[in-house]
Wavefront OBJ file of the C-alpha trace (Angstrom):
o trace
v -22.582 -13.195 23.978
v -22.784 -11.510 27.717
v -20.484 -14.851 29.018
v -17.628 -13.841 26.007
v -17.868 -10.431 27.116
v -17.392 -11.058 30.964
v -14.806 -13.351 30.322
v -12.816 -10.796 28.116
v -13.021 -8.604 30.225
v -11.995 -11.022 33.523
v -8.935 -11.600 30.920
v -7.680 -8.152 31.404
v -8.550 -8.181 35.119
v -6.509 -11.837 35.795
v -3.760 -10.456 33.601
v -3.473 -6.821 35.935
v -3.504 -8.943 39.021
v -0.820 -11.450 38.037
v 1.006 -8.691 37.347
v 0.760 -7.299 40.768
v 1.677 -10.554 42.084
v 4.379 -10.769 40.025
v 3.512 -13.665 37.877
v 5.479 -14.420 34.462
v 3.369 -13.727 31.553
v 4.499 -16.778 29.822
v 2.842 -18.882 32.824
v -0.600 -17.082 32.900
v -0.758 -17.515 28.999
v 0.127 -21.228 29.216
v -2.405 -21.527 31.430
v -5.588 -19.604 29.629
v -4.857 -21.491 26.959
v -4.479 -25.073 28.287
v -8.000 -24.212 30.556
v -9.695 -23.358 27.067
v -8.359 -26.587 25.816
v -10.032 -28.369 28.688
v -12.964 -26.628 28.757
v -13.621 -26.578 24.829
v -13.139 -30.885 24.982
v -15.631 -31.103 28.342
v -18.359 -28.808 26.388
v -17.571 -31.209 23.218
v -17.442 -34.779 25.059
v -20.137 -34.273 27.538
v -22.521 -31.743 26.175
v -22.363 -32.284 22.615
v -21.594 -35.845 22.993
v -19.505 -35.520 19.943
v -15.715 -36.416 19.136
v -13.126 -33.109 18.555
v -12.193 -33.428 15.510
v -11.048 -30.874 12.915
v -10.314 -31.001 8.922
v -6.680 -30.672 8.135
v -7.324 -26.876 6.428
v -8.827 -26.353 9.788
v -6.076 -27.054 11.701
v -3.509 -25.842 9.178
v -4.964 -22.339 9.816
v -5.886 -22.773 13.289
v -2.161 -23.637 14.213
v -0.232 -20.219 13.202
v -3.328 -18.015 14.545
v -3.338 -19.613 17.937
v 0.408 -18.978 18.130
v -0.241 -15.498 17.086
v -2.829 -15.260 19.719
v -0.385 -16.316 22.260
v 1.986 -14.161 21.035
v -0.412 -11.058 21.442
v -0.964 -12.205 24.792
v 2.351 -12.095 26.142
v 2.645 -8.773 24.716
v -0.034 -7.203 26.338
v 0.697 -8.404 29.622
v 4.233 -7.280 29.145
v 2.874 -4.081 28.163
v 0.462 -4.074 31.551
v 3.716 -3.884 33.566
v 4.380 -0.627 31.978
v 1.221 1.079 31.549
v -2.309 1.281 32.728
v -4.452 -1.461 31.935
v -7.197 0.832 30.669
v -5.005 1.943 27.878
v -3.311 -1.230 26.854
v -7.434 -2.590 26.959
v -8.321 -0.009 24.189
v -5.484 -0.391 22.198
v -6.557 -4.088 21.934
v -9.691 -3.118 20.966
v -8.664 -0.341 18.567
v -6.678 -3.151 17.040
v -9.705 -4.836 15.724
v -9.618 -2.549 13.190
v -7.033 -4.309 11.140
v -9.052 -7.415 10.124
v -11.528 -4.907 9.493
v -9.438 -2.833 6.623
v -8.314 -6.219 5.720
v -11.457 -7.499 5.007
v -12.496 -4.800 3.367
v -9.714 -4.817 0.678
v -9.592 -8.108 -0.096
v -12.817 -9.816 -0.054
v -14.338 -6.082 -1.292
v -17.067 -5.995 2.221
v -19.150 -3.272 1.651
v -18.637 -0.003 3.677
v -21.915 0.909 5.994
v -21.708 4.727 7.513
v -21.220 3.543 11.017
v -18.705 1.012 9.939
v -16.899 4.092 8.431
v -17.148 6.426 11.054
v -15.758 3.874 13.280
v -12.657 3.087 11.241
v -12.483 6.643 10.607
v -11.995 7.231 14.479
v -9.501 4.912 15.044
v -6.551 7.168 14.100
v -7.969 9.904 16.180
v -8.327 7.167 19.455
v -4.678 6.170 18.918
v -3.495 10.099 18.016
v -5.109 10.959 21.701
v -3.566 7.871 23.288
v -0.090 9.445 22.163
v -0.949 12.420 23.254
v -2.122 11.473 26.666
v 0.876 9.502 27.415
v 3.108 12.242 26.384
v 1.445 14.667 28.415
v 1.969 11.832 31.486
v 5.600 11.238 31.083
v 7.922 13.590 33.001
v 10.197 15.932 31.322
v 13.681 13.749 30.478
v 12.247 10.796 30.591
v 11.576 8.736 27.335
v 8.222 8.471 25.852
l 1 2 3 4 5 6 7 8 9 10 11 12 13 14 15 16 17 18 19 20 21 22 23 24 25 26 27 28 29 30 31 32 33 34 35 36 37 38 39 40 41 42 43 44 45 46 47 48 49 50 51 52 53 54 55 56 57 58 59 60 61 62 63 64 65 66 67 68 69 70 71 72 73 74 75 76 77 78 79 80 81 82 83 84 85 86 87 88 89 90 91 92 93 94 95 96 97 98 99 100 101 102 103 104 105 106 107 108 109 110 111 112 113 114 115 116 117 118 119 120 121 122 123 124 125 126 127 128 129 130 131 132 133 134 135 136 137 138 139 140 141 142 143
């Protein structure tokens, strides 16, 4: 759990500093994901000792999410180059909230308090976001 959390978090760093060296988005992203690939087939082949393979409905779903997740990807690093990174981080994380609600509604998840109090904040995060980068931008200047 503490190596998936580092390397989230290394993702935002590597995506700030290819933006300061002035890397296309499109590159870094092509790269994460063909380094999972490799490193996903060494942990199966060698460590596992087992062959990757997936069912059909796995990869039928699989498919369309990865290129979703790409997709997100070259968002946020397009939206790096015109923001802080500490913003553009939370709004990631304030996004989790969707398969949350999502989850909620259709496969009826019961509702703890903190799970509700969280989901309950979200709007407030994203109203003081708004509010924070209205209060940055100069007068004239779109926000």
């Amino acid at each position: 759990m503490l190596l998936a959390l580092l390397s989230f978090s290394a993702l935002g760093v590597f995506h700030k500093l290819a933006e300061v060296k002035k890397c296309r988005p499109s590159a870094i992203t092509a790269l994460l994901y063909f380094w999972s690939l490799v490193f996903v087939f060494l942990l199966l082949t060698t460590v596992q000792r087992t062959t990757p393979a997936a069912p059909s409905s796995v990869v039928s779903i699989a498919l369309p999410f990865g290129v979703s997740a790409a997709v997100a990807i070259l968002a946020f690093q397009a939206g790096v180059r015109h923001g802080n990174i500490a913003t553009s981080w939370l709004a990631i994380n304030l996004s989790s909230g969707i398969p949350t609600v999502a989850s909620i509604l259709i496969y009826d998840e019961p509702v703890s308090l903190t799970k509700a109090i969280a989901l309950s904040l979200i709007p407030l995060a994203m109203l003081l976001l708004w509010k924070d980068k209205k209060s940055s931008t100069a007068p004239g200047e779109p926000s």
